[in-house]
C-alpha positions as CSV (number, residue, x, y, z in Angstrom):
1,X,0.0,0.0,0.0
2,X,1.4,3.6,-1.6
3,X,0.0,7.1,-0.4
4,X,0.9,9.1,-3.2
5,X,1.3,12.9,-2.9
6,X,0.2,14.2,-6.2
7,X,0.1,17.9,-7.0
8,X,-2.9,18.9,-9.2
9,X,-1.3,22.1,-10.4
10,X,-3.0,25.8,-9.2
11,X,-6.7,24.8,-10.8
12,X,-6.5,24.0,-14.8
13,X,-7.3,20.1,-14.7
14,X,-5.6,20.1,-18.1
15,X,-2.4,20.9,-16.1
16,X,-2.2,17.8,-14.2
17,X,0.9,15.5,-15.8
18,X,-0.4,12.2,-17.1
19,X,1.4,10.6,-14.4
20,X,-0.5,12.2,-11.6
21,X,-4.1,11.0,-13.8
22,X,-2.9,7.5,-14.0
23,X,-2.2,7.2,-10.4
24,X,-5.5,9.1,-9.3
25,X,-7.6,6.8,-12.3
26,X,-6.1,3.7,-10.6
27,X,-6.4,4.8,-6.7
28,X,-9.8,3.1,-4.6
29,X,-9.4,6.0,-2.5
30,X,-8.8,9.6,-2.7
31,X,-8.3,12.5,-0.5
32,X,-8.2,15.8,-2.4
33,X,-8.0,19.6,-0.8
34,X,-11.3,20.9,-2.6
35,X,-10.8,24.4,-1.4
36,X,-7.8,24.5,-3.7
37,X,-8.1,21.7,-6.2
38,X,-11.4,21.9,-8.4
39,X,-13.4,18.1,-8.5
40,X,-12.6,17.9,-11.9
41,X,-9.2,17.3,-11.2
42,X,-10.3,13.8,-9.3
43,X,-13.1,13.4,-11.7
44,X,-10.2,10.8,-13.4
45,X,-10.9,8.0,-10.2
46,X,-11.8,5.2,-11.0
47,X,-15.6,4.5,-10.4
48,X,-16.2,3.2,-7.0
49,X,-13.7,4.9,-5.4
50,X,-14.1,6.6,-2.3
51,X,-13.2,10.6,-3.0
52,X,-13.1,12.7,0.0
53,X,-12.8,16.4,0.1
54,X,-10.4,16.8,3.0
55,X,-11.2,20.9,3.1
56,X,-13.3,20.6,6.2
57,X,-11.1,17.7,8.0
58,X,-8.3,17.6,10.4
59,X,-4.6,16.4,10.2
60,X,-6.5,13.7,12.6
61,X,-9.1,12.9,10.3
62,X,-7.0,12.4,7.2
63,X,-4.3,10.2,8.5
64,X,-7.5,8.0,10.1
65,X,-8.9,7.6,6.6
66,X,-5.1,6.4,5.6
67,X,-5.0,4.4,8.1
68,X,-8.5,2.6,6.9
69,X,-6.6,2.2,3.2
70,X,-3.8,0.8,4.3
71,X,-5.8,-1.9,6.8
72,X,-7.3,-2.4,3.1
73,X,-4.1,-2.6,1.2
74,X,-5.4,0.1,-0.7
75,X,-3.6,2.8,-2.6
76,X,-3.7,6.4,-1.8
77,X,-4.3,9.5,-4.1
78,X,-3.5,12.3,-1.6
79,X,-4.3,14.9,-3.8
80,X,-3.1,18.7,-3.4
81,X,-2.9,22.0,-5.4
82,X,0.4,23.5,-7.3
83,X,3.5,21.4,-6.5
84,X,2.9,19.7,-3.0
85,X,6.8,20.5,-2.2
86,X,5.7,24.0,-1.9
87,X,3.5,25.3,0.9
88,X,2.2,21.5,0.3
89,X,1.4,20.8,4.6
90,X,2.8,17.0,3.6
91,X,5.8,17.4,5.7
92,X,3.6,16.3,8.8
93,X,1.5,14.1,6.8
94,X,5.1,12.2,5.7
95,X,5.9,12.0,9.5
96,X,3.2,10.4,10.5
97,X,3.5,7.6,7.3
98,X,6.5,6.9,8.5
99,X,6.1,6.5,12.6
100,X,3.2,4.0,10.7
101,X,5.6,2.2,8.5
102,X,3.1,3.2,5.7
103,X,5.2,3.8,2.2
104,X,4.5,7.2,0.2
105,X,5.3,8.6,-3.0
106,X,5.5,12.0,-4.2
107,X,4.3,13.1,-8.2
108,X,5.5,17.1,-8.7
109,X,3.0,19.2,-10.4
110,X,2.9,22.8,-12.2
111,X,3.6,25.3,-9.4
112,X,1.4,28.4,-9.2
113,X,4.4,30.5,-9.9
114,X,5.4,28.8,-12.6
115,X,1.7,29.1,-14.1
116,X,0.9,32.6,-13.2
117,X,4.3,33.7,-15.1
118,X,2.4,31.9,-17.9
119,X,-0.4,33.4,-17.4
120,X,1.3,37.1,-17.5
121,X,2.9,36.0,-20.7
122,X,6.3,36.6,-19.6
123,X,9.7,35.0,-18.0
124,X,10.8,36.0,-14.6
125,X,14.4,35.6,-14.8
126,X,15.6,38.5,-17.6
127,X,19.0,38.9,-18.7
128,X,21.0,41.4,-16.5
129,X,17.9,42.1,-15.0
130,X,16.7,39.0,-12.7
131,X,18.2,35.8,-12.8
132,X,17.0,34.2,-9.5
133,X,13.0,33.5,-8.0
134,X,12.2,33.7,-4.0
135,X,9.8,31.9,-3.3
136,X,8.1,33.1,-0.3
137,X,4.9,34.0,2.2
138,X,3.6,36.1,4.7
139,X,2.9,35.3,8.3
140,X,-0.5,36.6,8.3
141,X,-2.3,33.7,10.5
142,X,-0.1,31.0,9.3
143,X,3.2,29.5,11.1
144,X,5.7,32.5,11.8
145,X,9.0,32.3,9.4
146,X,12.2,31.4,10.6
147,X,14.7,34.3,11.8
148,X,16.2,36.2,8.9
149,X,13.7,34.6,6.0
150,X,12.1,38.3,5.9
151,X,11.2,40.6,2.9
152,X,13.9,43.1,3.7
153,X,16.5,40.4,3.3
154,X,14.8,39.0,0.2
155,X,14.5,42.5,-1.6
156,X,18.3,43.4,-1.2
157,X,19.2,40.6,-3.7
158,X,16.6,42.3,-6.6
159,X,14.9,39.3,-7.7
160,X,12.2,38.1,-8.5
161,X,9.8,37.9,-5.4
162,X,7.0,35.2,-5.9
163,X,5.2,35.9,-2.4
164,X,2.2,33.4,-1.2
165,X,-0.4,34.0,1.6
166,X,-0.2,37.7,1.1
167,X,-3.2,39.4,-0.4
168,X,-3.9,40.8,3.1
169,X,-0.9,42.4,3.8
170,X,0.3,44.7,0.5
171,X,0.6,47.8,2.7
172,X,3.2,45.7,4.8
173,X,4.7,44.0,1.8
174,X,4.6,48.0,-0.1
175,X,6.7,49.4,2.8
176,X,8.9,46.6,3.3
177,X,9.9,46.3,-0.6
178,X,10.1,50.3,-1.9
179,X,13.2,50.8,-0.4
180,X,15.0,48.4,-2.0
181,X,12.9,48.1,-5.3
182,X,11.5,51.8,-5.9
183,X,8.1,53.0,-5.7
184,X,7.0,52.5,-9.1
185,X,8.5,48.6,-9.0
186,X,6.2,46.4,-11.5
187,X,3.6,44.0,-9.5
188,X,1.4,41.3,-10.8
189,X,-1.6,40.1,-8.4
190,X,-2.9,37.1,-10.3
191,X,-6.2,35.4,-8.3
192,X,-7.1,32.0,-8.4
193,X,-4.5,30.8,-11.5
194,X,-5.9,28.4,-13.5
195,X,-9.4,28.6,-12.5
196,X,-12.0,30.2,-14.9
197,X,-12.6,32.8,-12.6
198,X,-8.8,33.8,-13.0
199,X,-8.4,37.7,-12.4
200,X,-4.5,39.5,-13.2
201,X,-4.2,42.9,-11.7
202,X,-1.1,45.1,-12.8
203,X,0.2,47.6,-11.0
204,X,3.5,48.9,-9.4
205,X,4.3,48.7,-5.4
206,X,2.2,52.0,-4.4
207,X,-1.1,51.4,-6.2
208,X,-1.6,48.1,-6.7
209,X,-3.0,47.4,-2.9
210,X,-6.3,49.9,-4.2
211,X,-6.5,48.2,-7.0
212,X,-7.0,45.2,-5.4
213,X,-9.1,46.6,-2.9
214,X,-11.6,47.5,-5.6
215,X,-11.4,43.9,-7.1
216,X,-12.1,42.8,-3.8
217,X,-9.7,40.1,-4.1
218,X,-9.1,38.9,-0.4
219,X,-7.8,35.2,-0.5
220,X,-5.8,32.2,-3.0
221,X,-4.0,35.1,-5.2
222,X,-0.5,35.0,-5.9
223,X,1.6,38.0,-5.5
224,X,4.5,38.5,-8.1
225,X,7.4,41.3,-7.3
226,X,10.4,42.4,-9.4
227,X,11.8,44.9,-12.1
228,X,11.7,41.3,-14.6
229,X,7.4,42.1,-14.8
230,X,8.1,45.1,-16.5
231,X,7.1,45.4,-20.4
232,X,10.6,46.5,-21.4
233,X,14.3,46.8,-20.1
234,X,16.3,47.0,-23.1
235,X,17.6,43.4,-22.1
236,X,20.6,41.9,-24.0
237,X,19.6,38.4,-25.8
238,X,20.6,35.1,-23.7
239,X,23.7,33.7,-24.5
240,X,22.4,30.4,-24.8
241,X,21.6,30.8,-28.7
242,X,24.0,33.7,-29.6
243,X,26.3,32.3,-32.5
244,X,29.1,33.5,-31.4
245,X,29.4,31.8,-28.0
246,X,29.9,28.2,-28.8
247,X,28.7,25.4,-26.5
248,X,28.9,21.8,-26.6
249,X,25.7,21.0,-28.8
250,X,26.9,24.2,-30.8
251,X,30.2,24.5,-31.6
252,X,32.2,27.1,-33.9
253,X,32.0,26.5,-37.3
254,X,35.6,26.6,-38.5
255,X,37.1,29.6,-41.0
């Protein structure tokens, strides 16, 4: 008996890998977060199977309902949204699997970063402009962060900030960041990735928080910081394809 840790990606079923289908359409049981991940995701399980939204349970409750699979010998589809290595809560679902002897799996999927850059239509790491991603959170009513993982820190490297949990708190998040990236820094708000209902707001560090205000966007949006969101920068082109910097796979024709 397997639990598997699949991530469903931010919301768009058609962004789940075929891997994580297969394992979820061959699964008798499956426990999915339906506040994040939409049914259609699981709507792949195999009929018969028992599909749980785990939204209104406890730690408590989903490990018991492991614990019922495994007395089955029945595999596990535990089902999350994004890529369960981030923000996933698994690490204390993996501890208790393991003080049970129960084996687990884990089956990456599309991060909301990685599909709200897609969204925007743009890369986040620009030549000479941003060549590294933090990914990070607020507080807010979460678990505090550990010593020295603050914005302050973050924003005196200039990249690009990818910033969970924080919808509530852009007035903190505007006066921590404008020192260090400028007033009029580019930031992206996009709510509920994915979904149909999706929603990008553009705006810079001092008038973005009103213009989310008056979206009346107050939860599940991701918060994307950084000169690289701007529409130009005069950038110079990658070296990666430039003809005359010879690589491996590419080398100099000779004279």
């Amino acid at each position: 008996m397997t639990v598997f840790f699949i991530g469903a990606g931010p919301g768009d079923p058609e962004l789940l890998t075929l891997k994580a289908a297969r394992i979820i359409g061959e699964c008798p049981v499956c426990l999915y977060a339906g506040s994040l991940v939409p049914a259609e995701v699981v709507a792949c399980a195999p009929k018969g199977a028992l599909v749980m939204d785990t939204a209104p349970m406890t730690l408590d409750d989903t490990h018991g309902e492991i614990l019922k699979a495994h007395a089955n010998g029945q595999n596990v589809a535990r089902v999350h949204s994004g890529d369960p290595s981030l923000y996933g809560a698994i690490a204390e679902q993996i501890r208790r699997l393991k003080a049970d002897g129960i084996d687990y799996q884990i089956i990456p999927g599309v991060p909301a970063y990685a599909a709200a850059a897609a969204a925007l239509g743009t890369e986040l790491t620009v030549p000479e402009v941003a060549q590294s991603i933090i990914l990070t959170r607020m507080s807010m009513k979460s678990t505090g962060m550990p010593e020295g993982e603050t914005l302050e820190n973050f924003a005196r490297t200039g990249a690009t900030l990818a910033i969970h949990l924080g919808i509530r708190a852009l007035r903190e998040i505007e006066r921590q960041l404008a020192p260090y990236y400028g007033e009029d820094c580019p930031v992206a708000v996009i709510y509920r990735v994915g979904w149909p209902d999706q929603m990008i707001i553009r705006g810079t560090l001092t008038d973005v928080r009103e213009k989310v205000r008056a979206a009346k966007i107050t939860r599940t949006a991701l918060i994307l910081v950084g000169p690289a969101l701007a529409d130009s920068h005069g950038f110079p082109d990658s070296a990666l394809y430039d003809a005359a910097k010879p690589h491996v796979l590419r080398p100099r024709l000779k004279a």
